[in-house]
N, C-alpha and C positions, 0 to 999 in steps of 0.2 A: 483146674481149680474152679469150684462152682462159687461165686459170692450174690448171696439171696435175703430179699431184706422181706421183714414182716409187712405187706403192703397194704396199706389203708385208701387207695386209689392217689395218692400223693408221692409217694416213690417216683420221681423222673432222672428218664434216662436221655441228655442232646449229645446226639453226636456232631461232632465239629465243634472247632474252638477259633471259627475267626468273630469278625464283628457278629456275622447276622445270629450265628450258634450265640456268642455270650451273651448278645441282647436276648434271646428268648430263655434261656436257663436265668439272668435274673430279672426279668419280667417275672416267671414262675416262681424263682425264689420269695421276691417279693410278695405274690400270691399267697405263697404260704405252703409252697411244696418244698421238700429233700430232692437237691437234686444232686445230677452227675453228672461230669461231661467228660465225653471221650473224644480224644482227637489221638492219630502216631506224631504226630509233631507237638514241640511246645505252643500254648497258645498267643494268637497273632504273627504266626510265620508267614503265611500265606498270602492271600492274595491284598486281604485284609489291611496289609501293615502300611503297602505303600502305595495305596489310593492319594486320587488327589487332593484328599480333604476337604474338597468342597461339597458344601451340602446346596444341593442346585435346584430351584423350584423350573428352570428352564425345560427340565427331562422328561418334556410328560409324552414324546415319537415314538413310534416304533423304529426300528434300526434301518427298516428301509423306509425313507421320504423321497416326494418325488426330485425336491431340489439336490439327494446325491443322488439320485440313478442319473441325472444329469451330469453331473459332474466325476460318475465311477470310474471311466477310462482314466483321465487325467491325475484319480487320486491311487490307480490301480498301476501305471505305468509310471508316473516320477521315483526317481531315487531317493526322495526327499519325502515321497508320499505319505499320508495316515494310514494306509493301506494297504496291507498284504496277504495273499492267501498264496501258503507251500502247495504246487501242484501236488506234493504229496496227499495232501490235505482233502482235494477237491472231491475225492469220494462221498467224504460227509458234507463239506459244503454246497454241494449243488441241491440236492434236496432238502437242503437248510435254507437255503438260498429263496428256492423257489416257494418256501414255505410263508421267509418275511416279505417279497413282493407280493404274495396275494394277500397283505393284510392294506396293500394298498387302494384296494376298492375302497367306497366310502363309506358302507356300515363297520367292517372291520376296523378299519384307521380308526373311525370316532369312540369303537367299543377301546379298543385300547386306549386311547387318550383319555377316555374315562375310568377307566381302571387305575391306570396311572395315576390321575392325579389325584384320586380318593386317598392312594398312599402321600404323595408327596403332602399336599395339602394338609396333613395331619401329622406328619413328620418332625415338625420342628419343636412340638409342644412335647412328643413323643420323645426326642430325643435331649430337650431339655431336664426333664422326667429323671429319667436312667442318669444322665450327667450331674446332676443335683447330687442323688441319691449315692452317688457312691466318690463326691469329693471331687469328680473332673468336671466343674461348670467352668472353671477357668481355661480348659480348652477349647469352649466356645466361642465363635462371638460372633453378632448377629450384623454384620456394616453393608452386605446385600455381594453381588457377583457380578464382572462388567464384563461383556461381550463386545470384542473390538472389531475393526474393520478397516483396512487400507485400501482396500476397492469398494467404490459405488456399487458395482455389480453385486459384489458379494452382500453388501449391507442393504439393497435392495430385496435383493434374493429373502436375505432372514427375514426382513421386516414381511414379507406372505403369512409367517407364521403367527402377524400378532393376535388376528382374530380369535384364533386357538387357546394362545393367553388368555385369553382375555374371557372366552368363553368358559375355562376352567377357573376362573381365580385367581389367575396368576399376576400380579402386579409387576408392570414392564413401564420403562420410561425408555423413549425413543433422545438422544445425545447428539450432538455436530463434537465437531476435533475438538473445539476450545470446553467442552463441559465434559468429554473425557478423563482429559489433562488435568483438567481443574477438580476432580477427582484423584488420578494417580500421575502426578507431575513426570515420572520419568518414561512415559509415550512419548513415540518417535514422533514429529513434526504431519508425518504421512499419514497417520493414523486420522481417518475423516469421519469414524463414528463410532456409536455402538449403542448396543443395549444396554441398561441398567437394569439388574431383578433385586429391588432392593431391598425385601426377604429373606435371601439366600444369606449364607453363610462360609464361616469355616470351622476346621478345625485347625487347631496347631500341629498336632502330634497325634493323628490316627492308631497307630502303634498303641501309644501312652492310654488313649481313650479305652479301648479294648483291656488292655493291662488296668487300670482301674476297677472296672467291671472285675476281672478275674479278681484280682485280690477282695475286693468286698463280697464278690462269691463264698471264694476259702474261707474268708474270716467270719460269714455267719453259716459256716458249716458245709457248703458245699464237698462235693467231692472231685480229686481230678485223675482220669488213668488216661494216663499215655501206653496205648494200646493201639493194636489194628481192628479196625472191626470188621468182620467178617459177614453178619446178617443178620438176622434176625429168626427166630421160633418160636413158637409157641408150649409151653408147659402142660401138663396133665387139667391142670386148673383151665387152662385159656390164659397165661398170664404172659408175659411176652419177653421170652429169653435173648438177651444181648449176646451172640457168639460174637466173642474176642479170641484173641491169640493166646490161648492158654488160659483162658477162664470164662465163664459164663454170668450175665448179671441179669437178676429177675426184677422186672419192673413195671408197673403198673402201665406208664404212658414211654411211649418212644418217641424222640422228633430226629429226624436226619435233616442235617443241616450244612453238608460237607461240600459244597460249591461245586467243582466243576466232577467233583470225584460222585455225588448224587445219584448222578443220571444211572448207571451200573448198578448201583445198589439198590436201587426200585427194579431194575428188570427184568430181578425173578416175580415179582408181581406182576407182569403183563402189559406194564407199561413201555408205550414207543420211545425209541432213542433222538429226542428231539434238541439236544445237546452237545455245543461245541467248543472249542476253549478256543477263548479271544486273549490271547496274550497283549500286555501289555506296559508299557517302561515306563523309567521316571529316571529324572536325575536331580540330585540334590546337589545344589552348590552352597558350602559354609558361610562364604563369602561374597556377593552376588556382584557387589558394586553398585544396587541399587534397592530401594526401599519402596515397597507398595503395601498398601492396606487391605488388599482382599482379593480374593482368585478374580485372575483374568483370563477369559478365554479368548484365544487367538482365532478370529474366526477363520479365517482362509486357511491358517494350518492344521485346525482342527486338534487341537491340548491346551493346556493350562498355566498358568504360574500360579502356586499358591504360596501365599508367605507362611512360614510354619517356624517353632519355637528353634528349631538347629540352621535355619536358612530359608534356602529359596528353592521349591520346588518345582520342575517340571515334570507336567505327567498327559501322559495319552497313548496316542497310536492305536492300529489294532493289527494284530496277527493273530490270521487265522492259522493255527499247526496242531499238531501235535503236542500234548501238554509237553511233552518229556522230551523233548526235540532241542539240542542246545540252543540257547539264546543269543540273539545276534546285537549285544551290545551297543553297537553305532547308532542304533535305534534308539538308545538313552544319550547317545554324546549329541548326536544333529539338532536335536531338540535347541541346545543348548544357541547353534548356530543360527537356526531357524527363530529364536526368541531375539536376535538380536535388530532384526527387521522389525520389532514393535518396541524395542526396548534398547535403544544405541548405544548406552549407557552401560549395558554387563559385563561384567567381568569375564578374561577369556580362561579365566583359573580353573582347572581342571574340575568337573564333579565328581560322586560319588552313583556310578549305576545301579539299575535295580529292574527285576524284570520279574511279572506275577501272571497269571492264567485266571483271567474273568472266565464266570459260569456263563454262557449266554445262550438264549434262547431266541428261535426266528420271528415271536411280534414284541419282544422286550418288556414283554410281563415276567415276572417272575414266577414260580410254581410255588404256591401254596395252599396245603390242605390236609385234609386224611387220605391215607393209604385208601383204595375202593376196596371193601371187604374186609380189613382188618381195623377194628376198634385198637383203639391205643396205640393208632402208628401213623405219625404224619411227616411232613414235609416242608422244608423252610429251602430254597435253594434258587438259583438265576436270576442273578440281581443285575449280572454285566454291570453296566458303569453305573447303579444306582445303590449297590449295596449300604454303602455307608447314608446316605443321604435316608432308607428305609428300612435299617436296619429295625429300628427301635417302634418303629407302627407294626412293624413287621413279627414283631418278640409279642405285640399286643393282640393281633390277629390269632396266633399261635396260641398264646394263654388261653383266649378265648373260647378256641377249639378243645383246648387239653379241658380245661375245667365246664366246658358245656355251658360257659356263656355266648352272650351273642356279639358276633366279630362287632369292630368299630367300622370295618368295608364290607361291602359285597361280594363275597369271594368267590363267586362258581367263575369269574373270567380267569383265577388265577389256578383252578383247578390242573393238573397236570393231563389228567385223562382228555382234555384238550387237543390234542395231537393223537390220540387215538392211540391201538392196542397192538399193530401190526408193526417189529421190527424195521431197519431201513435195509 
């Protein structure tokens, strides 16, 4: 089944339907484009749905800093760790590996810290924008992010980072226990400091946000096929054929937007497989047994709590596997255990697991731009733990590119062709 539209350069076609795909099909909507989006699953199944809703001006590292290579043994060998990579795995992660240590020279470190924070820094207006416009500002809210600390050593360690802060824009207030507390009453007594980004945010309902976005999609006309998509071609015209699973869709501009599933569907283009999938959990408890006003991050164990409209969320960890590799659940329940060391107070009621596959890439930029060689075909994809937080700058960069204005960032650091042409 071929479906072919009369195209005036406005016909768009996003594949993928989590956050960072919705945000950019209605950035375009709004634009003023017909769009389409294809995903095989419904949209916000994905990794999308159970982030930690926090939108973090904190994230401007690359994945490898010097204060964890320090600390990788300890976080690589406990059973309790943030940290695990399946020896199955280590094929692709060693030369992943080796990819984000060399960003720790110092021109690379400061090039991505500047890339980074071009997106963060313009993120919040961006994503107030979209949240307006389609009815979800009330899953907003703006009361900032606390970064905790039960050891000195560890709240020492962070505090290296503030110059960086600081040099980016990023507003940071340094805390002792009692101005923690006096923020979110239910920390442990032990808790001796933290950071305050009083910027930052949340969301309530991740999931919801995304779902909002679609329905005002549909409702001023978008389109949605649940389909597989298969590639991409080229038409007699030069026009750019969508192969799907039993149909073809012709459309002026393509964006692939599909997270960690991306990397593959660029690689009949030439591009290197510099892409690995960071799984990672959550558990939601209905009932917490305690009440906080806005994500805390656990410094020493490295996840979150955020409070969200159904409960209380924990979320983090990283697994490096195979996307499709069953999920080792305990990894959502320990959370649970592990929060009670900053938080005495929780409830021991069972939660609800959840477990998703981050796109990530080795300096923690994301890939954005056009296809090399092919006009009307770009790329929105490897956002790891920033998707949500840059979604929506991200939808803006995109438009920009489709309709031939000029980006809000400087995109050649987010280029993909970055990593270069030769396979792993």
């Amino acid at each position: 089944m071929s479906v072919t539209s009369d195209s005036d350069g406005r016909d768009v076609v996003v594949v993928g339907a989590g956050i960072v795909g919705l945000s950019i099909a209605l950035r375009l909507q709004l634009e003023g484009c017909r769009v389409t989006i294809i995903d095989h699953n419904e949209p916000m199944t994905g990794c999308s749905a159970g982030n930690a809703g926090y939108f973090s001006e904190a994230n401007i590292f690359p994945p490898a800093t010097p204060d964890l290579l320090l600390q990788l043994p300890r976080l690589l060998f406990s059973k309790e760790g943030p940290l695990v990579i399946k020896p199955a795995y280590l094929g692709r992660m060693i030369p992943w590996s080796m990819r984000a240590v060399s960003v720790l020279k110092p021109a690379p470190y400061a090039k991505v810290m500047n890339a980074l924070s071009s997106l963060i820094i313009r993120s919040q207006d961006s994503i107030n924008e979209l949240a307006s416009a389609t009815g979800a500002a009330h899953l907003i809210t703006r009361n900032g992010g606390l970064h905790v600390y039960r050891s000195e050593d560890a709240l020492k360690a962070k505090l290296k980072a503030l110059p960086n802060w600081e040099n980016q824009g990023v507003t940071v207030e340094v805390l002792d226990g009692p101005q923690v507390r006096a923020l979110e009453p239910a920390l442990a007594s032990n808790v001796i400091g933290g950071l305050y980004f009083p910027r930052s945010g949340r969301c309530s309902d991740p999931k919801e946000l995304g779902l909002h976005y679609f329905r005002y999609l549909i409702e001023k006309g978008a389109k949605f096929l649940r389909s597989t998509y298969l590639g991409v071609e080229r038409d007699m015209n030069g026009m750019l054929e969508v192969v799907l699973s039993g149909r073809r869709l012709t459309a002026a501009k393509v964006i692939i937007s599909t997270g960690h599933a991306a990397d593959k569907l660029l690689q009949g283009f030439g591009y290197k497989s510099a892409l690995v999938a960071e799984r990672g959990y959550h558990l939601m408890l209905a009932d917490p047994g305690v009440s906080l006003s806005r994500p805390i991050v656990f410094g020493e164990a490295y996840f979150a709590a955020t409070p969200m409209d159904r409960g209380l969320r924990f979320a983090g960890t990283a697994e490096f596997c195979r996307p499709d590799a069953p999920p080792d659940m305990q990894r959502s329940y320990m959370l649970q255990q592990l929060a009670k060391q900053y938080l005495p107070s929780l409830t021991c009621a069972a939660g609800q697991p959840w477990m998703g596959v981050r796109p990530s890439l080795p300096d923690g930029l994301p890939a954005i731009g056009q296809v090399a060689g092919q006009p009307g075909l770009f790329y929105a994809f490897g956002h790891a733990h920033n998707g949500l937080t840059t979604s929506a700058v991200t939808a803006q960069c995109v438009a920009s590119l489709v309709l031939g204005h000029q980006p809000p960032v400087d995109l050649r650091p987010f280029d993909y062709n970055r990593f270069g042409h030769s396979a792993f």
